[in-house]
C-alpha positions as CSV (number, residue, x, y, z in Angstrom):
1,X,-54.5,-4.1,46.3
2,X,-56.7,-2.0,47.3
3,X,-56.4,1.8,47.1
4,X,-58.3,2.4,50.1
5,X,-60.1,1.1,53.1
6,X,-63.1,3.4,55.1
7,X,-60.4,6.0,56.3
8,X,-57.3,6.9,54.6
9,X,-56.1,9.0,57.1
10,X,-56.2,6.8,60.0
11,X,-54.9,4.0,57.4
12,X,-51.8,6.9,57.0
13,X,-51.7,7.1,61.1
14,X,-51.5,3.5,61.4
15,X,-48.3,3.4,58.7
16,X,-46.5,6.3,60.3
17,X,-46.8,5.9,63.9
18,X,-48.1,2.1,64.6
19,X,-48.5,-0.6,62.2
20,X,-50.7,-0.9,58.6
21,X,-51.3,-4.1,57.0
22,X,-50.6,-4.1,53.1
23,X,-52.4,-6.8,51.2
24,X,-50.6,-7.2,47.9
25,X,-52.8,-9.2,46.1
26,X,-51.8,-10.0,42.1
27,X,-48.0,-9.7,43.0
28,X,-46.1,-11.1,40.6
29,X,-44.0,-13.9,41.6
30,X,-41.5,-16.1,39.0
31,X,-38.9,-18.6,40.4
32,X,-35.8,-18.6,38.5
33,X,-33.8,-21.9,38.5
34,X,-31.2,-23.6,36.5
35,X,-27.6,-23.1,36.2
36,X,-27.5,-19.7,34.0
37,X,-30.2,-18.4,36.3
38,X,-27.9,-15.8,38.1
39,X,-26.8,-14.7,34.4
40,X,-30.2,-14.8,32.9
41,X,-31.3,-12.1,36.0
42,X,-28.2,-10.1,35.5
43,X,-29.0,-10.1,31.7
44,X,-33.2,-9.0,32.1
45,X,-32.4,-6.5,35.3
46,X,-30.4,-3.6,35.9
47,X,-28.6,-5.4,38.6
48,X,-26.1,-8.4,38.8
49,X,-27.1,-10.7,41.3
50,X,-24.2,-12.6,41.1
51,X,-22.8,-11.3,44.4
52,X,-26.3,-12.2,46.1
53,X,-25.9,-14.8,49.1
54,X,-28.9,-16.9,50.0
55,X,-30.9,-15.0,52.3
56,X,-30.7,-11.7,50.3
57,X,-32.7,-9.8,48.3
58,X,-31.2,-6.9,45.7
59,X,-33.9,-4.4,44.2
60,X,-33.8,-3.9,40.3
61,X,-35.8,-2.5,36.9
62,X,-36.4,-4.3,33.9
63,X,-36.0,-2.5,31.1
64,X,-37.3,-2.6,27.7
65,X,-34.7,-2.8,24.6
66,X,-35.7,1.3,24.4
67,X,-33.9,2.0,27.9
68,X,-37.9,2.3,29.2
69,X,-38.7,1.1,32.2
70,X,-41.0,-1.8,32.1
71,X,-41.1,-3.0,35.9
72,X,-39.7,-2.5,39.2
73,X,-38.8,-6.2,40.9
74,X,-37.5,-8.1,44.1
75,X,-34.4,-10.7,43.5
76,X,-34.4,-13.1,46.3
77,X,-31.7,-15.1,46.4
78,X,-32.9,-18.9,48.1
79,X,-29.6,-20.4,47.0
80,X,-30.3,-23.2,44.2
81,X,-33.2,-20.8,42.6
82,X,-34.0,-17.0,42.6
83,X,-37.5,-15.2,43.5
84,X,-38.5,-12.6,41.4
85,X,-41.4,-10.3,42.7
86,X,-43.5,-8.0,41.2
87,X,-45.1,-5.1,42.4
88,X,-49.4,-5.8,42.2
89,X,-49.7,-3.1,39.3
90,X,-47.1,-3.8,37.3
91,X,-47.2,-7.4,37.4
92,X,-49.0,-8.6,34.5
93,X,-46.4,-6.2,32.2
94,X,-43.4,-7.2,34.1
95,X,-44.2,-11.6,34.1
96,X,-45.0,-11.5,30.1
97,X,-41.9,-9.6,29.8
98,X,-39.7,-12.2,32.0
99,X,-41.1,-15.5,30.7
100,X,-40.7,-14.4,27.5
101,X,-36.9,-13.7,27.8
102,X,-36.5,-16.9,29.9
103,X,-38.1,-19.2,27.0
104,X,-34.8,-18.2,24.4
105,X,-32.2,-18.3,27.4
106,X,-30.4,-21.0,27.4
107,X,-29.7,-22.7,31.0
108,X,-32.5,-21.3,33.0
109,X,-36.0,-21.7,33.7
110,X,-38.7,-19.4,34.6
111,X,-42.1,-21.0,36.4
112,X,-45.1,-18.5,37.5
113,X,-46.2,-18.8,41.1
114,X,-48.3,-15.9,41.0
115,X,-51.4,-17.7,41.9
116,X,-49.6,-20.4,44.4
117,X,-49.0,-17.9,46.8
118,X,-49.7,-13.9,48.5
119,X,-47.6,-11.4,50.1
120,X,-48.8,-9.3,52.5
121,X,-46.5,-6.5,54.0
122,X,-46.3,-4.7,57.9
123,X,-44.8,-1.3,58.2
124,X,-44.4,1.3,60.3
125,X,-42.7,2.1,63.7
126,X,-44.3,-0.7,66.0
127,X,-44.5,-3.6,62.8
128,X,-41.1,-5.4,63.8
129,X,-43.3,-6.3,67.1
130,X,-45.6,-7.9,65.4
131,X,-43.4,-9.7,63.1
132,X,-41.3,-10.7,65.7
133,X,-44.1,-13.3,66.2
134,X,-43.4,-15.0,63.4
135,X,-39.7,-15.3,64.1
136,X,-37.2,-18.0,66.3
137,X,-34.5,-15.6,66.6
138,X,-34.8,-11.6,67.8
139,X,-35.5,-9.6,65.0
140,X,-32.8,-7.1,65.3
141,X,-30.9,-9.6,63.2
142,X,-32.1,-8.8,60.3
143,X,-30.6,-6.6,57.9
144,X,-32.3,-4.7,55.5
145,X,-33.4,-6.6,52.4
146,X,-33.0,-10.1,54.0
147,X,-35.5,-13.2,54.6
148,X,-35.6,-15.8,56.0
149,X,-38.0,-19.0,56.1
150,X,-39.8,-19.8,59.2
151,X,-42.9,-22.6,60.1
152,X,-45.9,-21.0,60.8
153,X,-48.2,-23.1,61.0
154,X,-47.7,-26.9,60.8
155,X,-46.7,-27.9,57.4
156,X,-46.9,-24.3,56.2
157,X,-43.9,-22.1,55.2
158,X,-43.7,-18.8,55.9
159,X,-41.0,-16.4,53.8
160,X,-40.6,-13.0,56.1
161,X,-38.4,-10.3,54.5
162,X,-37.3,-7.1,56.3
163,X,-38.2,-4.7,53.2
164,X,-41.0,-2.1,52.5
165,X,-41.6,1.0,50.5
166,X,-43.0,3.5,53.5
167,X,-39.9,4.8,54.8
168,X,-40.7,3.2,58.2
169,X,-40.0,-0.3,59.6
170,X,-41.5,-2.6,56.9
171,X,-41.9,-6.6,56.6
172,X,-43.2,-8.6,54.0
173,X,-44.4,-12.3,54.5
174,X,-45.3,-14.5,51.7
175,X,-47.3,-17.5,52.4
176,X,-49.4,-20.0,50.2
177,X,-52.6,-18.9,48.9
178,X,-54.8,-21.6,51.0
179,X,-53.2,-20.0,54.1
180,X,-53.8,-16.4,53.4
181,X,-56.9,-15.6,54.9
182,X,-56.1,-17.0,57.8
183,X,-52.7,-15.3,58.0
184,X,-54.2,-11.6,57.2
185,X,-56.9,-12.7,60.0
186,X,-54.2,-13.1,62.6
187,X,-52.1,-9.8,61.6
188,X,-55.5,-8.0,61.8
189,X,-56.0,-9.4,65.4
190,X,-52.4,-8.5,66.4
191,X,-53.3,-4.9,65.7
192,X,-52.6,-4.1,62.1
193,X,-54.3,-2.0,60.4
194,X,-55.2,-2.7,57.0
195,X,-54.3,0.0,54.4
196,X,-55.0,1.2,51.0
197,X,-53.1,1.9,48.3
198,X,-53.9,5.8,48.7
199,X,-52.5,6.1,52.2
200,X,-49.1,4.3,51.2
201,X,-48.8,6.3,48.0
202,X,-48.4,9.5,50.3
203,X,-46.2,8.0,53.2
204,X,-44.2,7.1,49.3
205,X,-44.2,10.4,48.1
206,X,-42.9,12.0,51.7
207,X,-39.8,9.5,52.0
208,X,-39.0,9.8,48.0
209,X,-39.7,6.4,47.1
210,X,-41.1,6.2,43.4
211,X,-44.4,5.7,42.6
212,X,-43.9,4.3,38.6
213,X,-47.3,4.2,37.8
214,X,-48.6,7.6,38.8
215,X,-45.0,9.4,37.7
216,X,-44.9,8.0,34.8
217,X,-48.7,8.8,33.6
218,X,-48.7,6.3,31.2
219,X,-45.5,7.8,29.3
220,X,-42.5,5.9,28.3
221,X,-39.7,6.9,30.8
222,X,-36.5,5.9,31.5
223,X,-35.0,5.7,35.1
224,X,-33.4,9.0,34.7
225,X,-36.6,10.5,34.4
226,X,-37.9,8.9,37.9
227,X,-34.4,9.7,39.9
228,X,-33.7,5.9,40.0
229,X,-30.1,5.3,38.3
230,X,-29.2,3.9,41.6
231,X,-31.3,0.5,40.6
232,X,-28.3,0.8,37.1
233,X,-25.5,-1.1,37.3
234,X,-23.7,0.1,34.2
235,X,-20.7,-2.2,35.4
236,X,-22.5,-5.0,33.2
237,X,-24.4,-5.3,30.2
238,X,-28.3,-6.1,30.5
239,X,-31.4,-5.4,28.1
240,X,-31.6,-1.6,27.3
241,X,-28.5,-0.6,28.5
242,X,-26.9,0.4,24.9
243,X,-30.0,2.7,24.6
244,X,-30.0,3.8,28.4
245,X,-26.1,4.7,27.8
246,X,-27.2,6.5,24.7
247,X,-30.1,8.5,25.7
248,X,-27.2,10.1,28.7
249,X,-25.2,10.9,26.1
250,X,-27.9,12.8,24.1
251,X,-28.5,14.8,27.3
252,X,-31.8,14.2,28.6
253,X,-34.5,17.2,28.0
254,X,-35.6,17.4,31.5
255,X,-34.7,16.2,35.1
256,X,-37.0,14.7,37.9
257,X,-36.7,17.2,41.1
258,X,-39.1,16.7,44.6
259,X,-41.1,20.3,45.3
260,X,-43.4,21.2,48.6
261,X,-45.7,24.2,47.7
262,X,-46.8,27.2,49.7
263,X,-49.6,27.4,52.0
264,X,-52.0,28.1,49.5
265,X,-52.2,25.3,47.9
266,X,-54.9,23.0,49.5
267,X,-55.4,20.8,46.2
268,X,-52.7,17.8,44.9
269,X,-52.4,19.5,41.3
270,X,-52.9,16.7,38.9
271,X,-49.9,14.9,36.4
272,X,-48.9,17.5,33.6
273,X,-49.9,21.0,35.8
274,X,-47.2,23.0,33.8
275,X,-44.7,24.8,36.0
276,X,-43.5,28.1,34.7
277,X,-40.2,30.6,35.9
278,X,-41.2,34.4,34.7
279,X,-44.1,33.2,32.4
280,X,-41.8,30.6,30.8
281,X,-42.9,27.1,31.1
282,X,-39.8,24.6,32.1
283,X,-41.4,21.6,33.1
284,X,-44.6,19.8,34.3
285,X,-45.8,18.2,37.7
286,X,-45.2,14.9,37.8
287,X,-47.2,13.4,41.0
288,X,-48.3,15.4,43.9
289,X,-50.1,14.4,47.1
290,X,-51.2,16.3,50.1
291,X,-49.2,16.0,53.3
292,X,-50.6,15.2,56.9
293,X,-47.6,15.9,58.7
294,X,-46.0,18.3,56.7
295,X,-49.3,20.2,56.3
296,X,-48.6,20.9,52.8
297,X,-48.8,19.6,49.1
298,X,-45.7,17.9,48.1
299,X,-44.5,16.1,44.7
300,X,-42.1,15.8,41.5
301,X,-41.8,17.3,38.6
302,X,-39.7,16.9,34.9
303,X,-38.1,20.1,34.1
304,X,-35.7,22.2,32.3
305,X,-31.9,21.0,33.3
306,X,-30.8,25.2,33.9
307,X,-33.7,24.9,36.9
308,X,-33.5,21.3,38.4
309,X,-31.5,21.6,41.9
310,X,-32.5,22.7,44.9
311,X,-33.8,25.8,46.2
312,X,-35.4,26.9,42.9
313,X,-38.9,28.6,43.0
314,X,-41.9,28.0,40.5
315,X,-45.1,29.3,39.8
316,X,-47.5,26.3,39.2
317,X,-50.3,26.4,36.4
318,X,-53.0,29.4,36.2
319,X,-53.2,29.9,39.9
320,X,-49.2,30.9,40.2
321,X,-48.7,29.8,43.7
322,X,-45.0,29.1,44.1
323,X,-43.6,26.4,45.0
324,X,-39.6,25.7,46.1
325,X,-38.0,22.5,44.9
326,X,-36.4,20.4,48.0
327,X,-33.9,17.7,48.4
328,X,-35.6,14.2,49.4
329,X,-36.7,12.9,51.8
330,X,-39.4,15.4,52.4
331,X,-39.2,14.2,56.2
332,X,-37.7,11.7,58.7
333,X,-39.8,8.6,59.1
334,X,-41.0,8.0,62.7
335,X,-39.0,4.7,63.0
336,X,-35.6,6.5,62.4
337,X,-33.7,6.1,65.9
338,X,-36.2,3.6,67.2
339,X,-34.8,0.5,68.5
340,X,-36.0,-2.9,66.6
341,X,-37.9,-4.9,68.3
């Protein structure tokens, strides 16, 4: 995926107020089958899928045996099988792991169809339009984190999910690799917008959706450290739990928190910008981007438990402008209150 086209702003435009066209090439993508393939999942992810129907998808982390997160993944349930997806970046990190685990587990098999098929994803406010197109039934009858199979073209299947990472309206349609140029072609002359990975890393950043690769810079971190123990279900046992449980117990040494700065601040600071409280450091800038709509810099931070909530003012690196922590989202997404459809 790219991380931008020639204009990231209009790319931003086009995900906030119209539609953007998200090409997720190297997605990974491993089908799941067999009869312990629902316990196998439940085992590798932090989420039982057992209470999945066909039809839905349940969003997860795999973790490694340390509590780390290793990936963030996509369980859709097709009814005999599972399909597992993986975001573009992570993907290659995130398959070894999986296959791996699925060659010692008894009852289930994992296959790789990475390179059988793409995804490509439509968001924002006018997107359910377009993939209304691709639909026999009005789209307003999807609930979030479904999909549903649909012909497309003659002999060729067409998997369109009502999921996204933007905060607005978001689709993602997965369709064999012959067929993809031809599908991205279409969406293109329907009036999406192709977009970068730039543009949708700041319409992330203003709805709170994590961005792994950038918050994590490379460091080992556990979902406490990213804000995401609502992927955990500690109500069963799966890889790193024991550790995860652990690591809560030990009291972890800092907290994630979301913080927009003040006016003066024209610059994203980069990962590790220390953040300080009357010349004392407590904590370190996690991800920051600059705002359109808000006009401002925004981001997250790690930092000392006695100064991670809401309404708490820092002075960031040598320049000492403040910024106020925040509770997420940064904004309302232009689709909320718009009808589907």
């Amino acid at each position: 995926m790219k991380n931008a086209y020639p204009d990231t702003a209009e790319e931003y435009h086009a995900l906030r107020n119209s539609t953007g066209l998200l090409d997720y090439e190297g997605a990974g993508l491993i089908r799941v089958s067999g009869p312990e393939a629902a316990a196998f999942l439940g085992d590798v992810s932090t989420r039982n899928v057992d209470f999945l129907l066909e039809g839905q998808i349940s969003a997860a982390l795999v973790l490694d045996e340390n509590g780390a997160v290793r990936t963030e993944v996509l369980i859709y349930c097709r009814g005999t099988d599972y399909l597992v997806e993986i975001w573009p970046s992570q993907a290659d990190r995130g398959r070894e792991h999986i296959l791996r685990a699925a060659r010692s587990y008894d009852g289930a098999e994992a296959e790789d169809l990475s390179q059988a098929f793409r995804v490509f994803g439509v968001e924002g406010p006018q997107s359910p339009r377009l993939a209304q197109k691709f639909l026999p039934f009005p789209i307003s009858s999807m609930a979030y984190r479904s999909f549903v199979t649909a012909d497309w073209r003659e002999d060729v299947p067409l998997q369109l999910s009502r999921t996204g990472v933007s905060g607005e309206y978001g689709y993602k349609l997965l369709v064999p690799v012959e067929a993809a140029d031809e599908l991205r072609t279409e969406l293109i002359e329907a009036g999406a917008m192709p977009c970068g990975m730039d543009a949708l890393d700041i319409c992330r950043m203003e709805m709170r959706f994590p961005n792994l690769e950038l918050e994590a810079a490379g460091e080992e971190v556990t979902p406490f450290d990213l804000g995401l123990q609502w992927m955990v279900d500690f109500q069963h046992d799966f890889a790193g739990k024991d550790a995860l449980v652990q690591r809560w117990k030990e009291g972890p040494s800092r907290l994630p928190v979301c913080w927009i700065a003040d006016q003066g601040v024209a610059t994203p600071p980069t990962a590790g910008a220390p953040l300080t409280v009357e010349g004392t450091e407590i904590g370190a800038v996690a991800h920051a981007v600059w705002s359109p709509t808000l006009q401002r810099v925004i981001g997250t931070a790690r930092v000392d438990p006695a100064v991670a909530s809401s309404n708490v003012e820092y002075s960031l690196g040598a320049s000492g402008h403040a910024v106020s922590t925040v509770s997420a989202p940064f904004l309302v997404a232009t689709s909320f209150g718009l009808p589907l459809g």
